[in-house]
C-alpha positions as CSV (number, residue, x, y, z in Angstrom):
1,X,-119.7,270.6,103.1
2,X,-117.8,268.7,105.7
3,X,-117.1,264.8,105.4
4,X,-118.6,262.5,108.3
5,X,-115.6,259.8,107.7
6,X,-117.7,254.6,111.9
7,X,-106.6,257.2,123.1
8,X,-106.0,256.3,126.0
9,X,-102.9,257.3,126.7
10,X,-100.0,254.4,126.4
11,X,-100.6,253.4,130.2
12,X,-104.3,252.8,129.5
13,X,-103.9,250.4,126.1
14,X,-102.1,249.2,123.5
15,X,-101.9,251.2,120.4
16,X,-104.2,251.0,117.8
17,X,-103.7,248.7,115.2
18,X,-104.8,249.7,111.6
19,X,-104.6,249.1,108.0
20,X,-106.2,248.7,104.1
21,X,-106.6,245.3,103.8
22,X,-107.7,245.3,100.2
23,X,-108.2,247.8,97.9
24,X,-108.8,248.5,94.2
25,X,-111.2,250.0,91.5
26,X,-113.8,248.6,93.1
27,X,-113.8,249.2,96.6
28,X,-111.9,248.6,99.7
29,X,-111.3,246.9,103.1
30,X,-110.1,248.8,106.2
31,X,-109.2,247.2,109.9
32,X,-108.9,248.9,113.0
33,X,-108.5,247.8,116.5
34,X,-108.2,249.2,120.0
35,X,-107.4,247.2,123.2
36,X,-109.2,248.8,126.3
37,X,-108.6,248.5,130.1
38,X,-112.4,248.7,130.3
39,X,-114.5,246.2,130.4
40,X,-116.3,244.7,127.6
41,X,-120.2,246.5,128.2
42,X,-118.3,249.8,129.0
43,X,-116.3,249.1,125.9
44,X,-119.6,248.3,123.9
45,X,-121.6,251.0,125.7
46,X,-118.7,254.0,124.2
47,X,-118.9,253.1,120.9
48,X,-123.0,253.9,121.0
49,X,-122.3,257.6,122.3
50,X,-121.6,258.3,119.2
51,X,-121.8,261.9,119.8
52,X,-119.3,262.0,122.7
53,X,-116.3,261.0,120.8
54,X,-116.7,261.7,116.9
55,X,-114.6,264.7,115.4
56,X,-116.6,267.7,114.4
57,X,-114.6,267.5,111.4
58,X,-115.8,264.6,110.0
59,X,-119.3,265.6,110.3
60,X,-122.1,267.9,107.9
61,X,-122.8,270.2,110.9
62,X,-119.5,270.7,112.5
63,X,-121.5,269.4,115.4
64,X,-121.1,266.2,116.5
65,X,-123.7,266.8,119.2
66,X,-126.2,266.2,116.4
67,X,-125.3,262.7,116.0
68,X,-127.0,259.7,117.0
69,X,-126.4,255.8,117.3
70,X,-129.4,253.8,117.9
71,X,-128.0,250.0,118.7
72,X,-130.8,248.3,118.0
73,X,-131.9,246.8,114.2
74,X,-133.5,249.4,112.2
75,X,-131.8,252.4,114.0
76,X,-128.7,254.6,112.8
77,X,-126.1,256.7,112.9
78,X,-128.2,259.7,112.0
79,X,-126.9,263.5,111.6
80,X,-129.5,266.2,112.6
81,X,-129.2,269.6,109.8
82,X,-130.4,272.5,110.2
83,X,-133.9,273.5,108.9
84,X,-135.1,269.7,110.0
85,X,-133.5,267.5,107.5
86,X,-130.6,265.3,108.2
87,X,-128.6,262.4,107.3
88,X,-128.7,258.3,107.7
89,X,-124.8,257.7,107.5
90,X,-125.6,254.2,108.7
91,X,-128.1,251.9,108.9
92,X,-128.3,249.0,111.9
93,X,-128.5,245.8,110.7
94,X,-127.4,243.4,112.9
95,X,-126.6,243.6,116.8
96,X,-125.6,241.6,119.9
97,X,-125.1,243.9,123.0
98,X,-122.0,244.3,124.3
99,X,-120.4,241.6,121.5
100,X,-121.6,243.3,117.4
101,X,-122.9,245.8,115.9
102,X,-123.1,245.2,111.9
103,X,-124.0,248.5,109.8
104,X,-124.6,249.1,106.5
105,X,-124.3,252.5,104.5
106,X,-121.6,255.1,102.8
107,X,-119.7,257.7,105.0
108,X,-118.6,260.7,104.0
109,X,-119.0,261.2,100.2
110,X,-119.3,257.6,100.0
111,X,-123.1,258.9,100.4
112,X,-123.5,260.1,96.9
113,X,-121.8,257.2,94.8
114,X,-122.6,254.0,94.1
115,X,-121.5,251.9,96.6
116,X,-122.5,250.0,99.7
117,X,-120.4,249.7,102.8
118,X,-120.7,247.3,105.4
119,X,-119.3,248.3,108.9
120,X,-118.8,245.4,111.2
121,X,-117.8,246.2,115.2
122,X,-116.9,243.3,116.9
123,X,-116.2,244.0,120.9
124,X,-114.6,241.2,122.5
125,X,-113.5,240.5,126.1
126,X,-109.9,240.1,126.3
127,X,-107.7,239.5,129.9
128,X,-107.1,243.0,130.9
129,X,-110.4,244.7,129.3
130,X,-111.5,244.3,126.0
131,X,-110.6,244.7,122.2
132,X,-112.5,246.8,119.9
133,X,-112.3,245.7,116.6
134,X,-114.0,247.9,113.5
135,X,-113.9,246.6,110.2
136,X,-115.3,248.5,106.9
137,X,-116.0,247.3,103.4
138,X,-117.2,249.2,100.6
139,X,-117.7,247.8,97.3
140,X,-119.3,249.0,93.8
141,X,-118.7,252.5,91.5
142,X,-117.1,255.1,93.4
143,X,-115.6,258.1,90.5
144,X,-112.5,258.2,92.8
145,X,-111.8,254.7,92.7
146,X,-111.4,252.7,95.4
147,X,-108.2,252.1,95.7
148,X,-107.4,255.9,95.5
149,X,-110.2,256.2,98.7
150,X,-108.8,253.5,100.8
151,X,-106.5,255.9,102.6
152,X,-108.3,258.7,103.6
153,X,-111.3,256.8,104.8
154,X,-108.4,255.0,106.6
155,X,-107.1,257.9,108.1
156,X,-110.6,259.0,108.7
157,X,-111.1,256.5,110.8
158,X,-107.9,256.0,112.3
159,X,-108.7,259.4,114.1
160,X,-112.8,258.2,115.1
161,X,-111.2,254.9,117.0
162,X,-108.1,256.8,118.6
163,X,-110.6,259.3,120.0
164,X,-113.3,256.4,121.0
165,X,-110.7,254.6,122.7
166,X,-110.0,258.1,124.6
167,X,-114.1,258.3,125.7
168,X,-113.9,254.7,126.9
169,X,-110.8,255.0,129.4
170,X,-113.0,257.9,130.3
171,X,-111.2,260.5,128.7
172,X,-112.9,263.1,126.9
173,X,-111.0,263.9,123.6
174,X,-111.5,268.0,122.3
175,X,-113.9,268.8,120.0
């Protein structure tokens, strides 16, 4: 089973900033944030194709063409399996187009422990473009702790926003 674990080159942005901003037994906190050259609805509009920019590594399928991000409250970021089942990876909670998307649910194995995760988007408009800005918290019983987590779900996701900011200056990344 594969995990699901929510760049423009140096002329199109700034680097990606990222980093654990809390973590122990308990759960963790992780930052990222991409400046764009695009502006803010493009920005916003990049992160819903969800499916355009993910890493068939970090799904269940090894398909990333079977994911799905509704932005609206109520929808997710759903996997389609084989044999019609699937996954919710994420749940949408909260949303203001083109400005926030708040999600709630566990990626990867965070699915089978005891934890909930909040992933909060925040897109702002910034002089040259726009500023992506993902944050995720996951709190509660995880067996591998959640301090011992914190980096690979950082890494995880380090890769997801470098190739997001890659579909937004209108690259396509590889699959």
């Amino acid at each position: 089973m594969k995990l699901l674990f929510p760049l423009a080159a140096m002329a199109f942005a700034a680097p990606a900033a990222a980093e654990v901003v809390s973590a122990d037994a308990h759960g963790f906190e992780i930052r990222h944030s991409i400046t764009l050259v695009v502006p803010q609805p493009q920005a916003y509009a990049a992160f819903g194709q969800v499916d355009r920019w993910w890493s068939k590594t970090h799904t269940y399928s090894g398909d990333p063409s079977r994911l799905s991000l509704t932005l609206r409250p109520g929808g997710c970021l759903c996997e389609r399996l084989d044999g019609g089942g699937g996954i919710e990876h994420l749940r949408v909670n909260y949303v203001e187009p083109n400005q926030r998307v708040v999600l709630t649910g566990g990626l990867g194995p965070l699915l089978f422990e005891a934890t909930a995760g909040v992933m909060d988007v925040l897109v702002e408009r910034t002089a040259g473009g726009s500023r992506i800005t993902l944050y995720y918290r996951v709190a509660g019983f995880a067996r591998g702790n959640g301090a011992e987590l914190a980096p690979a779900v950082d890494q995880m996701l380090a890769e997801q926003v470098k190739r997001l900011r890659l579909f937004a200056a209108a690259s396509r990344p590889a699959r």
